[in-house]
C-alpha positions as CSV (number, residue, x, y, z in Angstrom):
1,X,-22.6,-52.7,-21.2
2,X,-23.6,-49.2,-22.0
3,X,-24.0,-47.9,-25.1
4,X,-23.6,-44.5,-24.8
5,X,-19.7,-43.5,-25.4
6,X,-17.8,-42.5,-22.8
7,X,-17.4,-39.0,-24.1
8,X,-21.1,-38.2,-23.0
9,X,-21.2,-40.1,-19.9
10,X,-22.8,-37.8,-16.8
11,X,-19.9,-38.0,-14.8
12,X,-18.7,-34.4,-14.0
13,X,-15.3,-33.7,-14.7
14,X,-12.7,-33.7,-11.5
15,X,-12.4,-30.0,-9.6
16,X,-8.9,-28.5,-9.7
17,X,-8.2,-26.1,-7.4
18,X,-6.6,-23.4,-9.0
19,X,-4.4,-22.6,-6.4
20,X,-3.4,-25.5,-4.4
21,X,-0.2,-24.0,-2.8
22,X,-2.2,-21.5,-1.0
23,X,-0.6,-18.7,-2.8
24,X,-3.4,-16.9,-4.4
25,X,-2.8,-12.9,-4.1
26,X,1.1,-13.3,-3.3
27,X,1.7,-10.6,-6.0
28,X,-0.5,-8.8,-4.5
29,X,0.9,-9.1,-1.2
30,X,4.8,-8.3,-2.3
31,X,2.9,-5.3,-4.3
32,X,1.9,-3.9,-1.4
33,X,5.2,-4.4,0.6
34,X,7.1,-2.6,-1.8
35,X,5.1,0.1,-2.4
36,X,4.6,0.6,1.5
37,X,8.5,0.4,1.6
38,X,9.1,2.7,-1.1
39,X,7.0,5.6,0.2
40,X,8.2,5.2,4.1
41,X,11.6,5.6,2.0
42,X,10.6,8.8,-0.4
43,X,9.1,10.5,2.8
44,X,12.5,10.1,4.7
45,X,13.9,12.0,2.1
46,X,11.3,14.4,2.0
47,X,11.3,14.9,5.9
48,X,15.7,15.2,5.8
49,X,15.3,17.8,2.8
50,X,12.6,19.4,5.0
51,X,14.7,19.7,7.9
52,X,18.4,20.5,6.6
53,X,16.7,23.3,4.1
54,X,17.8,26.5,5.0
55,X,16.8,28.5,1.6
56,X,13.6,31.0,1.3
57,X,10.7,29.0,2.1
58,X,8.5,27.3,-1.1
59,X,5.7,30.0,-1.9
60,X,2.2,29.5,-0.6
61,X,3.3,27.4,1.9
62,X,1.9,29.9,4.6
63,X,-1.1,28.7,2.9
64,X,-0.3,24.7,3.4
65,X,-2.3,22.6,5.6
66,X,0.4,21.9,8.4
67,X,1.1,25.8,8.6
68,X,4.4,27.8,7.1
69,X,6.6,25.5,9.7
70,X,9.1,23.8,7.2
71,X,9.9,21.7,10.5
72,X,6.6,20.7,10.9
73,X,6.5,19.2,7.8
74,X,9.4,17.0,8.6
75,X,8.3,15.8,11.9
76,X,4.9,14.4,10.0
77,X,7.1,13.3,7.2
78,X,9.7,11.5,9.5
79,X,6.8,9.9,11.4
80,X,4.8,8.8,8.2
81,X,8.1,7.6,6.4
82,X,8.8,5.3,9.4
83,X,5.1,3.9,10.0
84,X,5.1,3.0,6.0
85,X,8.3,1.0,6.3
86,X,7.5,-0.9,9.6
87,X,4.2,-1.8,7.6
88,X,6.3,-3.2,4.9
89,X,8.4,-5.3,6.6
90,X,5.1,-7.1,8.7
91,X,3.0,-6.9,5.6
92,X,6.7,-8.6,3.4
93,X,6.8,-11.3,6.6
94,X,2.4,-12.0,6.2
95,X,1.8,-11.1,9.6
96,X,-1.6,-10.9,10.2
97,X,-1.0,-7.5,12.8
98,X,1.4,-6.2,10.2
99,X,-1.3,-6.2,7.8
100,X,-3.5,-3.8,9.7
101,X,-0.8,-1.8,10.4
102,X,-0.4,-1.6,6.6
103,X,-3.8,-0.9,6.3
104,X,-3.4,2.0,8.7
105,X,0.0,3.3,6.9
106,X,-1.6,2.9,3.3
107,X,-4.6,5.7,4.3
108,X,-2.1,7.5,6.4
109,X,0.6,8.0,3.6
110,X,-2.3,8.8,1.1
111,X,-3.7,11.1,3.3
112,X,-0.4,12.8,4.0
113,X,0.0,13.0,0.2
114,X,-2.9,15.4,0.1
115,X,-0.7,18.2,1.9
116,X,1.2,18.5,-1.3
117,X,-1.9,18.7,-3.4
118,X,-1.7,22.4,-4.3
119,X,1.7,22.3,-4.9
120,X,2.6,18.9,-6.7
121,X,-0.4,17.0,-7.8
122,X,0.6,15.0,-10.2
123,X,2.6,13.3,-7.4
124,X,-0.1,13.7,-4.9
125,X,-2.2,11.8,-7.0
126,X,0.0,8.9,-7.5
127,X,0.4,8.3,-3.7
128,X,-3.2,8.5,-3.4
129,X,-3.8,6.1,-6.2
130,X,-0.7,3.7,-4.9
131,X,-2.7,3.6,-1.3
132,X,-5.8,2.6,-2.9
133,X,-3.8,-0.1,-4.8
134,X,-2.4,-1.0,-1.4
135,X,-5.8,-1.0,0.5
136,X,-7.0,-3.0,-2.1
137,X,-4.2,-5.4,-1.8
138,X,-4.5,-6.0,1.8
139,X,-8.3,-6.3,2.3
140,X,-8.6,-8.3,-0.7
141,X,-5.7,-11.0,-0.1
142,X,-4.2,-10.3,3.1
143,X,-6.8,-13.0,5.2
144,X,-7.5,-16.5,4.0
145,X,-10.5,-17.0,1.9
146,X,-12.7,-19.2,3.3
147,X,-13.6,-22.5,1.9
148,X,-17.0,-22.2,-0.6
């Protein structure tokens, strides 16, 4: 018999894997499906209030990046607002296509939130800072980590 106690005994303790379901990043994951969702959604209402507007037009927009075309405006909106929610629903069902599409959509709606920079940039900046929160998402969580 030994006598050293068992409490100092060289016998590393078992490994537990942290995440033994496979579900590490899942938050992550359903983060980035909402928010992808939720901004296809807000530019659909931005691209209907674009085209049924029949007021004076916003000032400076002659100045805007897509041109003084309020109509414009929607057709990039309308296209933007559907890419983002497409990319939800793959990046919501894990599909490994619907994630690059996602990525895609993410620097596409940020990108498209720069238009509105001189006009509304507090919003601007949260659809830029939601994409990166998106990018992150996917890139980071979106494959399988491989086995160290």
């Amino acid at each position: 018999m030994s006598s050293v106690p068992a409490s100092h005994s060289h016998v590393p303790p078992p490994v537990v894997d942290p995440d033994p379901y496979g579900r590490r990043g899942t938050g992550w994951l359903v983060f980035a499906g909402i928010i992808l969702g939720l901004a296809g959604f807000m530019r659909l209402i931005d691209a209907i209030w674009a085209f049924s507007y029949k007021g004076a037009l916003p000032e400076n927009l002659e100045d805007g990046v897509l041109g003084s075309n309020l109509k414009t405006y929607a057709w990039v909106w309308l296209i933007v607002g559907i890419l983002l929610i497409v990319a939800s629903a793959l990046v919501i069902m894990q599909s490994q296509f619907g994630r690059w599409i996602g990525i895609i959509a993410a620097i596409v709606g940020a990108l498209s939130a720069m238009v509105w920079m001189p006009y509304y940039p507090i919003w601007s900046l949260a659809y830029i800072v939601l994409g990166v929160l998106v990018l992150y998402a996917l890139l980071r969580y979106a494959t399988p980590l491989p086995d160290d």
